[in-house]
Backbone as a ProteinNet text record, in pm:
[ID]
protein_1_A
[PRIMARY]
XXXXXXXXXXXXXXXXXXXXXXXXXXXXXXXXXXXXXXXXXXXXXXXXXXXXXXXXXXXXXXXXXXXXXXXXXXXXXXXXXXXXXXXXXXXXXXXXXXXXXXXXXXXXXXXXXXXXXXXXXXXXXXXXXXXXXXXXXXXXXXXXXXXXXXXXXXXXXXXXXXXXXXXXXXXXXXXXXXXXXXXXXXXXXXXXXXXXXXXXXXXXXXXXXXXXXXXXXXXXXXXXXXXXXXXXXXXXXXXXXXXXXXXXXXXXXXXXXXXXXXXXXXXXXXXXXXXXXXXXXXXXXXXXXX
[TERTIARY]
11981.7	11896.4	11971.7	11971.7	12024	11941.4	12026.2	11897.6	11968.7	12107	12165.2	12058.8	12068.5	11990.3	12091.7	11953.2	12014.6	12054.5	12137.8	12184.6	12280.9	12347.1	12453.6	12584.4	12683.7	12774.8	12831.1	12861.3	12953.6	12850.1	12728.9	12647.9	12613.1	12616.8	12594.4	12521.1	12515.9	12441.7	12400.7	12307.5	12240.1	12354.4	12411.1	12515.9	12440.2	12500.5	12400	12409.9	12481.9	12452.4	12386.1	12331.8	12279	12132.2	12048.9	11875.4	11851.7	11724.8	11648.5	11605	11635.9	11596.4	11436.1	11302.1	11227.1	11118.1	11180.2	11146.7	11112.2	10991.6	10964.1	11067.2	11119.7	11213.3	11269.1	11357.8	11453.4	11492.2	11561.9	11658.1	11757.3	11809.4	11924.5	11906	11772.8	11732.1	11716.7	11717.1	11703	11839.9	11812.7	11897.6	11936.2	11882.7	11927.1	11862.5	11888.3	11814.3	11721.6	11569.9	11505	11459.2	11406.9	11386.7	11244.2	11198.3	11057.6	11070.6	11056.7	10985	10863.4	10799.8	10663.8	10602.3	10459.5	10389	10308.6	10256.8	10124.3	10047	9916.8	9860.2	9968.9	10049.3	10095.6	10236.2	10237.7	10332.4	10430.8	10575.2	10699.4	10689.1	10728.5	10775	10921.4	11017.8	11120.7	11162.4	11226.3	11296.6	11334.8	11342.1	11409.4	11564.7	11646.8	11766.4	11722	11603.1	11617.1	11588.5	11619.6	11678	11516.9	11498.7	11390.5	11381.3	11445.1	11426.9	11386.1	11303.2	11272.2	11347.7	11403.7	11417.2	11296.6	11288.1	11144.1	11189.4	11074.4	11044.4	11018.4	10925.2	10895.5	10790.4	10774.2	10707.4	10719.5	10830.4	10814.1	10775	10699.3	10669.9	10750.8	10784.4	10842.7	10857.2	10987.3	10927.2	10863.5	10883.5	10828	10691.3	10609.6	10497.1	10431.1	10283.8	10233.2	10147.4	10137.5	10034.4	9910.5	9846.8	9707.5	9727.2	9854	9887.4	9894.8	9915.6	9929.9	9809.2	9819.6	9694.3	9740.8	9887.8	9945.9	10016.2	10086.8	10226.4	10247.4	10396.1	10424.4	10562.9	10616.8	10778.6	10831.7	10934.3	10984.5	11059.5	11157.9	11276.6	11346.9	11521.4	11625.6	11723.6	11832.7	11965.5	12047.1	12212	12280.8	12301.4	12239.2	12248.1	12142.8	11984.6	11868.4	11751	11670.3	11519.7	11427	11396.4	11320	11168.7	11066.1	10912.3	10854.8	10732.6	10671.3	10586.6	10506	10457.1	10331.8	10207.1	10201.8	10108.1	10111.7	10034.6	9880.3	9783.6	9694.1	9750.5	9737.3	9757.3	9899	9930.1	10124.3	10133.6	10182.1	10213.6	10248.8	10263.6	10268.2	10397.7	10514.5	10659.7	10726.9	10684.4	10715.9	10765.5	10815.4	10866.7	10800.8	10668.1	10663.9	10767.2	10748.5	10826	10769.3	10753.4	10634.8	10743.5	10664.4	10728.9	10813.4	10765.6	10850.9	11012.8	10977.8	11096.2	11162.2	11125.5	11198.5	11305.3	11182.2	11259.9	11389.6	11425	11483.5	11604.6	11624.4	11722.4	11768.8	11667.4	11730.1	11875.9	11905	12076	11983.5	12072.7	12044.2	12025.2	12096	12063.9	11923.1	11851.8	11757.6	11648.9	11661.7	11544	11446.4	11506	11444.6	11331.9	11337.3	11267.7	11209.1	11172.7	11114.5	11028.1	11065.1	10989	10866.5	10951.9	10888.2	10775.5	10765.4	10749.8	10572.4	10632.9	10558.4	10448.7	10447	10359.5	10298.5	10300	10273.7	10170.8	10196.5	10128.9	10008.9	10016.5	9949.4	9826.1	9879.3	9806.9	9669.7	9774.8	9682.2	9537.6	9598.1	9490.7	9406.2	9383.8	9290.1	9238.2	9309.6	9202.6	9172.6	9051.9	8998.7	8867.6	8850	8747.7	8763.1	8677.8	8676.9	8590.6	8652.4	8560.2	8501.6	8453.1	8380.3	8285.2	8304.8	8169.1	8160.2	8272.8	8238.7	8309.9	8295	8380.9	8500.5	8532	8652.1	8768.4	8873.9	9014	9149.9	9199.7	9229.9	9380.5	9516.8	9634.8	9724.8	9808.2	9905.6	10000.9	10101.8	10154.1	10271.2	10322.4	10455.3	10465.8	10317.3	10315.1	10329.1	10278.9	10254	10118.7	10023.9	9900.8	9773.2	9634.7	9540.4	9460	9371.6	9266.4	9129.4	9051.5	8916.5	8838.9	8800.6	8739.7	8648.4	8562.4	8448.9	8475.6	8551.3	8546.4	8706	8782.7	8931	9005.8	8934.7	8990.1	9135	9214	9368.2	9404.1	9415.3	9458.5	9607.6	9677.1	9823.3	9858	9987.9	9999	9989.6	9951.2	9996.7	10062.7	10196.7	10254.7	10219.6	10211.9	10144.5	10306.3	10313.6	10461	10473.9	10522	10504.6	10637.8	10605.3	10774.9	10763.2	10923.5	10962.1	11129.9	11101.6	11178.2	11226.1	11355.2	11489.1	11462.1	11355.3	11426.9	11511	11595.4	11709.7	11679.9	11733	11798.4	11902.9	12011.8	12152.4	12155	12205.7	12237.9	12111.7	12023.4	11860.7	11809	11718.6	11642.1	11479.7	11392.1	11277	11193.8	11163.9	11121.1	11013.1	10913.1	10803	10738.7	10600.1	10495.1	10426.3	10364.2	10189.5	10186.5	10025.5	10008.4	10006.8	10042	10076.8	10200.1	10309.5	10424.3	10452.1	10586.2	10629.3	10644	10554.7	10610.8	10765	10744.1	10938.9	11005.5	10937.6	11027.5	10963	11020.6	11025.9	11068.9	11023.7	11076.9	11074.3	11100.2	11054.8	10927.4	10872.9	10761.8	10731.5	10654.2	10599.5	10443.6	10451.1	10287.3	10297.7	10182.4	10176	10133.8	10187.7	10206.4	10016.6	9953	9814.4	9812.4	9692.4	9693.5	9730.5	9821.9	9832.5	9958.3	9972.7	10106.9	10232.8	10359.1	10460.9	10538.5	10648.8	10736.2	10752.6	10769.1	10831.8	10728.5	10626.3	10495	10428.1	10430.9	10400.4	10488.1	10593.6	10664.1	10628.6	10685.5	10651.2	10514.1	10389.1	10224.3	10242.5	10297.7	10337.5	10381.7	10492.2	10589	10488.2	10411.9	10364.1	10192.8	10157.1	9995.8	10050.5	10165.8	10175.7	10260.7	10329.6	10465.8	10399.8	10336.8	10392.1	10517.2	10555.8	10723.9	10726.4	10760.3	10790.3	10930.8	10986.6	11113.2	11166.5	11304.5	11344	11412.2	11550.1	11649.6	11603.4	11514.6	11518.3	11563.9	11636.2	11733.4	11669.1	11656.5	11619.4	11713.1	11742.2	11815.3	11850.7	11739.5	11717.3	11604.2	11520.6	11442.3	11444.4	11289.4	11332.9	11172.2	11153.5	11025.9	10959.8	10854.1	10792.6	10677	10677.1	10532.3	10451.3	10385.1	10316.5	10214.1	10148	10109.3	10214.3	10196.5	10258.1	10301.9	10418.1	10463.2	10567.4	10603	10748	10790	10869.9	10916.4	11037.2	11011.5	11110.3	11157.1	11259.6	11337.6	11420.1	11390.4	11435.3	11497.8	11599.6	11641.7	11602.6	11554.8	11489.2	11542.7	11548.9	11643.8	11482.1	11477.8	11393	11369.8	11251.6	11277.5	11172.3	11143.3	11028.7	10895.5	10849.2	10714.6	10735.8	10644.2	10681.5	10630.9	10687.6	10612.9	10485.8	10410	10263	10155	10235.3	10170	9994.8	9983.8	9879.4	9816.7	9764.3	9696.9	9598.1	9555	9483.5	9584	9700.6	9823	9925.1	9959	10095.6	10049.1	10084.6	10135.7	10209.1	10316.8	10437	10519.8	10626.2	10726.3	10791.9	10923.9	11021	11064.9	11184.5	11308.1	11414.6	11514.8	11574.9	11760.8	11901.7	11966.5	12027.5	12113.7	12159.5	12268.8	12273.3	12408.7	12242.9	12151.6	12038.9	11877	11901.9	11840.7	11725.8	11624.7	11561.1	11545.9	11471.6	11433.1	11413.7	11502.9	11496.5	11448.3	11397.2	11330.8	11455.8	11406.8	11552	11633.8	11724.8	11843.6	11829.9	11723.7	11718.7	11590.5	11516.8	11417.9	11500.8	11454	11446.5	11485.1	11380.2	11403.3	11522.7	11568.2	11681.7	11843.2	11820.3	11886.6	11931.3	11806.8	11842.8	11880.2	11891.8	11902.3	12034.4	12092.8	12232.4	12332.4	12267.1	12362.4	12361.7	12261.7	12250	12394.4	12391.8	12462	12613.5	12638.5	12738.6	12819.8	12711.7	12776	12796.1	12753.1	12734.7	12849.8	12841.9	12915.6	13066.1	13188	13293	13378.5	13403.3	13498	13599.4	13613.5	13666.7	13800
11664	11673.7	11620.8	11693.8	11681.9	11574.3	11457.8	11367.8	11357.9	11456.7	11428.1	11480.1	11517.2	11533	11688.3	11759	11934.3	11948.1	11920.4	11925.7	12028.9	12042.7	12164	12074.7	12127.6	12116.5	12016.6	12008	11883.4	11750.9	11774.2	11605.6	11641.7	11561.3	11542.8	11465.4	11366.5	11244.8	11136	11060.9	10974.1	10831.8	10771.7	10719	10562.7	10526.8	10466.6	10283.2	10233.2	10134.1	10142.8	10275.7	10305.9	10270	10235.9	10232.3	10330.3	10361.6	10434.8	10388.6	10462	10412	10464.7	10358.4	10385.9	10399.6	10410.7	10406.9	10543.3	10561.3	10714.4	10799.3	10910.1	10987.7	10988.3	11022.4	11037.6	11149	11184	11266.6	11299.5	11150.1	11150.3	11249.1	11273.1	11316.7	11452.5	11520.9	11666.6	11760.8	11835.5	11942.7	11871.5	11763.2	11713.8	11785.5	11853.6	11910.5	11785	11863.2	11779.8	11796.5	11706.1	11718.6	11648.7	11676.3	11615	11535.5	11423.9	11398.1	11452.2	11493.5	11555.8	11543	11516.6	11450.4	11522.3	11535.6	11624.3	11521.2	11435.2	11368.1	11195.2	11185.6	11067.1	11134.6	11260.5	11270.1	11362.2	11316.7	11391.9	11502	11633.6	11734.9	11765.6	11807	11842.8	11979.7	12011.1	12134.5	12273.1	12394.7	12470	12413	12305.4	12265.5	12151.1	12133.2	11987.7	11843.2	11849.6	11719.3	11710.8	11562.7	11559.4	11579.3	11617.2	11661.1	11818.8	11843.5	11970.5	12024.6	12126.4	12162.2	12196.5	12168.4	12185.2	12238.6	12330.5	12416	12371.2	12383.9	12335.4	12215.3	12083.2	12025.9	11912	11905.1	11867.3	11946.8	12052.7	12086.3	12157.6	12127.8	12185	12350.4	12418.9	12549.2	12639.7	12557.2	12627.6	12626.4	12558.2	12535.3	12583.2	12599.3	12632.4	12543.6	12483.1	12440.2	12399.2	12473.6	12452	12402.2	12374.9	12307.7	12117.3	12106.3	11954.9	11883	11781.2	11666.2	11559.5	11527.9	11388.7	11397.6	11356.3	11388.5	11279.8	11185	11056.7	11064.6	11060.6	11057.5	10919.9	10934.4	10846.4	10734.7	10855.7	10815.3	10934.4	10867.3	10938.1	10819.6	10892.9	10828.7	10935.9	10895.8	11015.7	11072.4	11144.5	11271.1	11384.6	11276.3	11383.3	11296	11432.8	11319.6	11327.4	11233.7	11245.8	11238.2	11298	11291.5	11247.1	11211.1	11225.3	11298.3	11409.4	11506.9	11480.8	11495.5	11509.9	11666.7	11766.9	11878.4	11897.9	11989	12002.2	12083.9	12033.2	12109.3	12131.2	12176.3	12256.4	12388.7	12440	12567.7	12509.2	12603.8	12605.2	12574.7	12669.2	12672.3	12573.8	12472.7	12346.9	12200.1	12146.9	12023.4	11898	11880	11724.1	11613.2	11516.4	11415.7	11269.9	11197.6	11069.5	10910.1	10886.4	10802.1	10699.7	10619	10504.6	10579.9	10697.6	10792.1	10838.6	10859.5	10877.4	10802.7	10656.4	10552.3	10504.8	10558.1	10501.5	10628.2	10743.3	10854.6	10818.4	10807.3	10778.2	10770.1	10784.2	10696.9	10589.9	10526.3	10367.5	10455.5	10497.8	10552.3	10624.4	10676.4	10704	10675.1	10538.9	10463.8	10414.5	10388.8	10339.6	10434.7	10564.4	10698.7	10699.6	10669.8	10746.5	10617.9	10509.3	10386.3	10376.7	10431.8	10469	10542.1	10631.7	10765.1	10761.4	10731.1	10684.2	10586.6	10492.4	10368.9	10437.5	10464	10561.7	10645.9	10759.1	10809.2	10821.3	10707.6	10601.7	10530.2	10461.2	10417.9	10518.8	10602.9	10723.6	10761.2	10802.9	10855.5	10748.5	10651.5	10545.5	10498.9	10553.9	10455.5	10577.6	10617.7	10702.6	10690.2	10544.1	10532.6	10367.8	10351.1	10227.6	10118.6	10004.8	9922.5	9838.2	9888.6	9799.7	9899.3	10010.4	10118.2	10211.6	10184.8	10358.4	10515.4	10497.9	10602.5	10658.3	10786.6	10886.3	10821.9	10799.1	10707.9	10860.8	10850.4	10984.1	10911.1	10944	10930	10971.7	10889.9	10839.4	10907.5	11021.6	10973.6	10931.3	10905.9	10905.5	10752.4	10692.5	10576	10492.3	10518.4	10545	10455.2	10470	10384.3	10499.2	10478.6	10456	10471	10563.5	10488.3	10545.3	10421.2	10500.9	10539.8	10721.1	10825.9	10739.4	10632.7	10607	10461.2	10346.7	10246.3	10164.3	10282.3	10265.3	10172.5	10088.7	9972.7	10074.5	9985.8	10019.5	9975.3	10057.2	10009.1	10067.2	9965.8	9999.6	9989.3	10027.6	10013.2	9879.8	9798	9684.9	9667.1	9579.6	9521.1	9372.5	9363.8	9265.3	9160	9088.2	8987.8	8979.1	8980.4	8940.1	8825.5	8707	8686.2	8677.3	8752.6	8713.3	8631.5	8552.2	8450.4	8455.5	8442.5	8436.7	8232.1	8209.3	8085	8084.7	7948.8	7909.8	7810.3	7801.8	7642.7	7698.9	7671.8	7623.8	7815.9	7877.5	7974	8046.2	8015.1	8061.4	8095.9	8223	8258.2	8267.6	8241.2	8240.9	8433.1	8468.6	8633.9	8639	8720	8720	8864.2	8898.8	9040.6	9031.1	9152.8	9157.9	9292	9245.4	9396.7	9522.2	9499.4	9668.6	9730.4	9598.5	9623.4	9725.9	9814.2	9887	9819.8	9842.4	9772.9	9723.7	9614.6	9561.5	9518.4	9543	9513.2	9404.7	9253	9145.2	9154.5	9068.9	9077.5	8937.3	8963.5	8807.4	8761.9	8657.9	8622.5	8619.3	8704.4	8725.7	8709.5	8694.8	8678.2	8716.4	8712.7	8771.2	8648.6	8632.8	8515.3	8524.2	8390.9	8380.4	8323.9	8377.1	8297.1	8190	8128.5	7992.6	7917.8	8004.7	7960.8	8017.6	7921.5	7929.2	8022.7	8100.9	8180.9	8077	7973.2	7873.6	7798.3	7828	7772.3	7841.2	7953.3	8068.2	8044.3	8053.4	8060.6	7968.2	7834.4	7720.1	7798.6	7796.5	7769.5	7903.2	8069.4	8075.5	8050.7	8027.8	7983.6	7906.5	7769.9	7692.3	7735.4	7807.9	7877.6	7954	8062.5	8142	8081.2	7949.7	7925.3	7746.2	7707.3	7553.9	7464.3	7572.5	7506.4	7473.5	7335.7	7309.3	7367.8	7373	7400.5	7359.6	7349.6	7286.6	7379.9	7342.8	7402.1	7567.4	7601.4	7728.6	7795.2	7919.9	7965.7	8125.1	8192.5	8317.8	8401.4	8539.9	8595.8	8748.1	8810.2	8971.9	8980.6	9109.8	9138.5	9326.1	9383.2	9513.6	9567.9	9683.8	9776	9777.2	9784.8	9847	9874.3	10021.6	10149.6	10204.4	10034.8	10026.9	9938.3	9920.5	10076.9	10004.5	9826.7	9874.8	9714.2	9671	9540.1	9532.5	9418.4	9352.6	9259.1	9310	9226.2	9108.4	8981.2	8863.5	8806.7	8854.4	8761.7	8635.4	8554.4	8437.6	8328.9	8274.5	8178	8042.7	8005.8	7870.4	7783	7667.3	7603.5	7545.6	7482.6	7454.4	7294.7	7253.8	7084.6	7030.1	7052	7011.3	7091.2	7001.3	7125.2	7184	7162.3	7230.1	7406.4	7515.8	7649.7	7670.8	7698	7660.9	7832.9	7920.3	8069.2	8114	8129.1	8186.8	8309.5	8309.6	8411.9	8546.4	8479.8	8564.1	8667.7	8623.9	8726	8774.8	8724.5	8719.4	8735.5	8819.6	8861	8791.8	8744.9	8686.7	8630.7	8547.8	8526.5	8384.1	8328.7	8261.7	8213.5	8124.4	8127.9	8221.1	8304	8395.1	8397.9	8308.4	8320.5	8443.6	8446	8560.3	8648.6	8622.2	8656.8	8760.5	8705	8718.6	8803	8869.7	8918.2	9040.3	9061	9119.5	9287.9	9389.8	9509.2	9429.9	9502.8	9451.1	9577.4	9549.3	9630.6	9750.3	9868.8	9974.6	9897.5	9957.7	9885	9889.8	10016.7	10007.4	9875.6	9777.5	9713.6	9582.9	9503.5	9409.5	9280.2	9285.5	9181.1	9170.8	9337.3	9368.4	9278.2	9325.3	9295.7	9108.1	9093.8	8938	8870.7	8965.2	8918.6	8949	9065.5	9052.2	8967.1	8999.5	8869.7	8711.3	8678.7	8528.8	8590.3	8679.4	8684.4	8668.2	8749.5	8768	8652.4	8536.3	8391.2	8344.2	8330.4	8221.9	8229.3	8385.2	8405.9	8431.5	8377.3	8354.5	8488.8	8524.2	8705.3	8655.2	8789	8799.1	8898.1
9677.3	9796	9916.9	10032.9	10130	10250.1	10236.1	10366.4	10487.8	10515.4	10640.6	10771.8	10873.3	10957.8	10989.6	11009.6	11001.2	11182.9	11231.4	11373.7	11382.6	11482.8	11531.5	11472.6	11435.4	11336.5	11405.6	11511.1	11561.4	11544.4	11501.9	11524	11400.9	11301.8	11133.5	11110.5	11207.9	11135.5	11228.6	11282.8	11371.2	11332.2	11468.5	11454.4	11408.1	11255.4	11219.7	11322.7	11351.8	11444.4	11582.9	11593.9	11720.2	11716.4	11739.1	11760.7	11845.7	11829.5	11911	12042.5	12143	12247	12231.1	12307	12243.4	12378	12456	12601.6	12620.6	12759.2	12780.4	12789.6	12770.3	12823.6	12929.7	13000.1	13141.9	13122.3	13286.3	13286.9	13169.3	13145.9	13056.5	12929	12834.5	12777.9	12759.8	12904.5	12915.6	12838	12793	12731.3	12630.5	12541	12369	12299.2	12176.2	12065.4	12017.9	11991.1	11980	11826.1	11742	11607.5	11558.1	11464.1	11455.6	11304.9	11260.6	11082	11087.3	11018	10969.5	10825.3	10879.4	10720	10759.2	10587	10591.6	10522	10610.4	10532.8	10514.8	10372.7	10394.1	10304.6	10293.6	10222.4	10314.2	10278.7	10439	10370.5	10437.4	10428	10477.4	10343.9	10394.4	10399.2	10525.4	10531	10466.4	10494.4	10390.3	10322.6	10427.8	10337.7	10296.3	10281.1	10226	10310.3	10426.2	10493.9	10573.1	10625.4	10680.1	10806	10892.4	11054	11053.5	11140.5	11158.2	11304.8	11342	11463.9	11553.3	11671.3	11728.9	11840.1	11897.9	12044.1	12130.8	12196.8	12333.8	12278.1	12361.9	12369.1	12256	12174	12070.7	11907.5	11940.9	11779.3	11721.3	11610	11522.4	11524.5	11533.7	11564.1	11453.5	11364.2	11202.2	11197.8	11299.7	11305.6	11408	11446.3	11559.9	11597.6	11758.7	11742.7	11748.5	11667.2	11622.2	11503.5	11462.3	11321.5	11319.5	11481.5	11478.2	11494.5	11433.2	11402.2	11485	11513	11527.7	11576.5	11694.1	11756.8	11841	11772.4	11918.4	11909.9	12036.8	12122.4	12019.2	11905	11842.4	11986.8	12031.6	12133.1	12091.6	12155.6	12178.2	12115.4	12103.1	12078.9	12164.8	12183.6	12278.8	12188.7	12094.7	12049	12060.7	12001.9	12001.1	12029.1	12101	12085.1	11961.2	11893.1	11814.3	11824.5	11706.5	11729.6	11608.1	11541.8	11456	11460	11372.4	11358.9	11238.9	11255.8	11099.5	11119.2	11024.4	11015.5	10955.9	10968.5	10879.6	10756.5	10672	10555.1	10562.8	10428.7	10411.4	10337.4	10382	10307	10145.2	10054	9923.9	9902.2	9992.4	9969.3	10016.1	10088.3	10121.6	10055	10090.6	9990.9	10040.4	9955	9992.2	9954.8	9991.7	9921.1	9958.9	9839.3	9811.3	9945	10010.6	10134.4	10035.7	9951	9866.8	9835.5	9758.3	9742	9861	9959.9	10066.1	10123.7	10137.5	10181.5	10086	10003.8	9898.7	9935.2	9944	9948.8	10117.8	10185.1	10303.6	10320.8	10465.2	10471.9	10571.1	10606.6	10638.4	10807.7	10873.5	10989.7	11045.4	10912	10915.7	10899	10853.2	10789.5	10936.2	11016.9	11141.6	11203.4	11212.1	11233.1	11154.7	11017.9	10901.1	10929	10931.9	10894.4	11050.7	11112.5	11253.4	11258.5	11248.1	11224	11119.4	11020.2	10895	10958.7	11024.1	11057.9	11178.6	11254.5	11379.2	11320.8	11228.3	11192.6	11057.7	11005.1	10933.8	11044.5	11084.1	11207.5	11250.4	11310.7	11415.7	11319.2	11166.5	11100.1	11096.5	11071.1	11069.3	11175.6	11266.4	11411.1	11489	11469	11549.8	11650.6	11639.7	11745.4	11820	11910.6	11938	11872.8	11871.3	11858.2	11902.5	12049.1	12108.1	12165.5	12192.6	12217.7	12101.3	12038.4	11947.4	12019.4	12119.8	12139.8	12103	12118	12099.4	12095.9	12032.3	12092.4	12121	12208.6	12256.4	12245.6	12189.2	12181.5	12314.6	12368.9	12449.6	12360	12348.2	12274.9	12313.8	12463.5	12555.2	12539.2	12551	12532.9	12421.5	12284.6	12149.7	12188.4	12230.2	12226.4	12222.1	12208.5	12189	12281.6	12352.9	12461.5	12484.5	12468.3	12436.5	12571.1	12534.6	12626.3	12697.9	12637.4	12748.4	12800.6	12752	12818.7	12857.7	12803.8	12845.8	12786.4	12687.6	12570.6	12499.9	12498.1	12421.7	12322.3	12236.5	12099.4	12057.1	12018.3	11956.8	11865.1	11815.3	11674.6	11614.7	11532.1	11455.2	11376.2	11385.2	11366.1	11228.7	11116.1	11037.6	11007.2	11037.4	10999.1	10849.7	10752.5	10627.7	10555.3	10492.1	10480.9	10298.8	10312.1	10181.7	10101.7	10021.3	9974.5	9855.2	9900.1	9774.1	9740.9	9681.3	9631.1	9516.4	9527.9	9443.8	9404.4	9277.7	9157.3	9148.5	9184.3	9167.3	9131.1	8984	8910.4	8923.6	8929.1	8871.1	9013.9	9021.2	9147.2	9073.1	9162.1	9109.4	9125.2	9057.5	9028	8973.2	9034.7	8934.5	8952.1	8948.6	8920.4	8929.9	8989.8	9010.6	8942.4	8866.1	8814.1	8912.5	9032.2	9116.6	9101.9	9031.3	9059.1	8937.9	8930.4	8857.5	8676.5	8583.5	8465	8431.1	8391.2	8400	8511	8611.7	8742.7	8807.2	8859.2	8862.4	9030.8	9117.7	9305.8	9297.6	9464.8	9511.9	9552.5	9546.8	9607.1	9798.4	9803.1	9962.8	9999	10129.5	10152.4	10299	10357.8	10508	10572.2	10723.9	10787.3	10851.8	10826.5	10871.4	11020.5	11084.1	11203.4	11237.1	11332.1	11348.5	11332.6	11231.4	11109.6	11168.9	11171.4	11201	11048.5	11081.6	10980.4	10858	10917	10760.6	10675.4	10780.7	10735	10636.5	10656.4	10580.8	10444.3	10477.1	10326.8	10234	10303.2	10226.2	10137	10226.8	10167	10046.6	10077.6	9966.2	9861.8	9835.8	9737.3	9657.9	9702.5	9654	9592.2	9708.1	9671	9496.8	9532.4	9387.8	9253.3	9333.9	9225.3	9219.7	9278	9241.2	9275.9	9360.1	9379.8	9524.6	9552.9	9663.9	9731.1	9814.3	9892.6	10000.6	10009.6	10135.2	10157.9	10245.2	10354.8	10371	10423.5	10437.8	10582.5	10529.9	10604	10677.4	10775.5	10843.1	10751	10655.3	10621.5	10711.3	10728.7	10761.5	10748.4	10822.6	10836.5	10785.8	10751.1	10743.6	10777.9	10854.6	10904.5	10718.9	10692.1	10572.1	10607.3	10635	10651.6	10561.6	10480	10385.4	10430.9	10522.4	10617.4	10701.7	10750	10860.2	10878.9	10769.3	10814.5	10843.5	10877.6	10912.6	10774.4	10706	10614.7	10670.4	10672.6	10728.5	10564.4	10583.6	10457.6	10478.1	10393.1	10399.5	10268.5	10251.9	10132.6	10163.9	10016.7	10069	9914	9887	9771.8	9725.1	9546.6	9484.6	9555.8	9541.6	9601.8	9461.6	9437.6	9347.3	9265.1	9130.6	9128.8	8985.6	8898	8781.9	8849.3	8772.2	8732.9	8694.3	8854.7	8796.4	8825.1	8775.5	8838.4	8903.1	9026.9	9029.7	8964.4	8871.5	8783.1	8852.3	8975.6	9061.7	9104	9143.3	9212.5	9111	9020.7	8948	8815.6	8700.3	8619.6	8526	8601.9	8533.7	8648.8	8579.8	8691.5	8573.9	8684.2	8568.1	8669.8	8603.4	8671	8578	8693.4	8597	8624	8544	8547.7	8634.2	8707.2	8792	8729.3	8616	8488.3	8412.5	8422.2	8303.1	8410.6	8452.9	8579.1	8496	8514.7	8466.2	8545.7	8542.4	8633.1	8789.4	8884.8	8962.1	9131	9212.3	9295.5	9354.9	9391.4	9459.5	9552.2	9539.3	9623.8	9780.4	9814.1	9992.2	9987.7	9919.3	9913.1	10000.8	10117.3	10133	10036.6	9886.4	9831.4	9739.5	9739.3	9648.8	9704.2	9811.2	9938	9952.8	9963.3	9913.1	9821	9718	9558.2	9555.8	9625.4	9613.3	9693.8	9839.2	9894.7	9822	9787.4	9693.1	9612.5	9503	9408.9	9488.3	9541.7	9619.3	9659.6	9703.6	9750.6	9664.2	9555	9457.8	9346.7	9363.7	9231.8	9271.6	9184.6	9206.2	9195	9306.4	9330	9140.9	9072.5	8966.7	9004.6
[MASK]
++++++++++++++++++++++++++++++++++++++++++++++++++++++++++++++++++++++++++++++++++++++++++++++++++++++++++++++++++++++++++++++++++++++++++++++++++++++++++++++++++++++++++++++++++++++++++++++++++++++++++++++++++++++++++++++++++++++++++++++++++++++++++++++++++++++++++++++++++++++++++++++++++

């Protein structure tokens, strides 16, 4: 399966250290081939070659499409190559290729993940907020703006943003891993939780770690961060060292969980995953180049 981006032969591929400029359009913008991601519902549709950009006509839509076909439409941005859109359709033709967003995110190239993850939450969003909540009225889409605004009392609603953090703790060799029955049978992550009102990033972690594990922690360190358009968080990753605390599992959340040798590592989350991510850089430091 092809996930490059289907462009004119000299541009192959979205230059992956570049971001999206995410600003209204300009001048600068005029005469770029413009391209759309497109979902039908929550699932992408890819291309006759495969790849997830569609070429689009005037206005943004896709030219494979017409439209009376669009439900959803917001200005991703541009990069100096192309402008991008999100799209989602009513319905899909038969001959079409869905493809399930987790799986997506996972074939991705890393250049593309920013659009898709974009893209994906945007239009997640849109389907769910269709009115106001403070009169009830119509909520009518911006989409130059990417916002929200309701027909009768002009209240604005935008996308949300939910912070979430998640933690590589350590004992020396050993990282702490555990499961929730949502997770994939066999496959073991890190422990995360979503940051509550009030609460500072480290604050959060700490009260995790300890709400699901029993384990106190110190020196904790900022690692990386990554978009996850499930529906619509910010994953903050972070390493934090054991300080105390027997293994005391919350049963309400967790399944299972250990401490698990890094030689002795159990099913571990896809490699484009955040927590995967952290699990290897740990390894990476720790363990002595052979």
């Amino acid at each position: 399966m092809n996930w490059g981006i289907t462009l004119p032969p000299e541009l192959t591929s979205r230059i992956a250290s570049e971001s999206l400029d995410r600003r209204q359009l300009t001048v600068k913008d005029a005469g770029k081939p413009e391209y759309a991601i497109v979902f039908s519902g929550r699932e992408l549709l890819l291309n006759e070659q495969g790849a997830m950009y569609w070429s689009c006509g005037t206005q943004g839509v896709p030219s494979a499409f017409s439209q009376e076909t669009i439900v959803q439409h917001y200005v991703l941005g541009s990069d100096s190559q192309a402008v991008f859109h999100a799209v989602e359709i009513a319905g899909a033709a038969p001959d079409l290729q869905p493809e399930d967003l987790r799986s997506a995110m996972g074939l991705a190239a890393e250049s593309d993940a920013e659009p898709l993850a974009m893209a994906a939450s945007l239009l997640g969003w849109g389907r769910k907020t269709q009115y106001c909540a403070a009169c009830g009225g119509t909520l009518v889409a911006i989409s130059e703006e990417r916002y929200k605004a309701c027909s009768q009392c002009q209240a604005h609603y935008y996308p949300p943003v939910s912070p979430c953090v998640i933690v590589l703790v350590s004992k020396g060799n050993e990282i702490l891993l555990a499961r929730s029955p949502r997770h994939k049978p066999g496959m073991f992550t890190l422990l995360a939780g979503f940051v509550e009102p009030g609460e500072t990033v480290e604050q959060a972690l700490a009260r995790e770690v300890y709400e699901e594990s029993g384990v106190r922690v110190k020196n904790i360190r900022y690692i990386a961060s990554q978009p996850w358009p499930f529906a619509h968080n910010l994953m903050l990753g972070y390493h934090a060292e054991f300080e105390s605390g027997d293994l005391v599992l919350d049963r309400d959340e967790l399944e299972a969980g250990d401490w698990f040798h890094i030689d002795q590592l159990p099913e571990l989350p896809p490699r484009f995953t955040l927590s995967r991510q952290l699990i290897e850089t740990y390894i990476a430091k720790i363990k002595p180049v052979s």
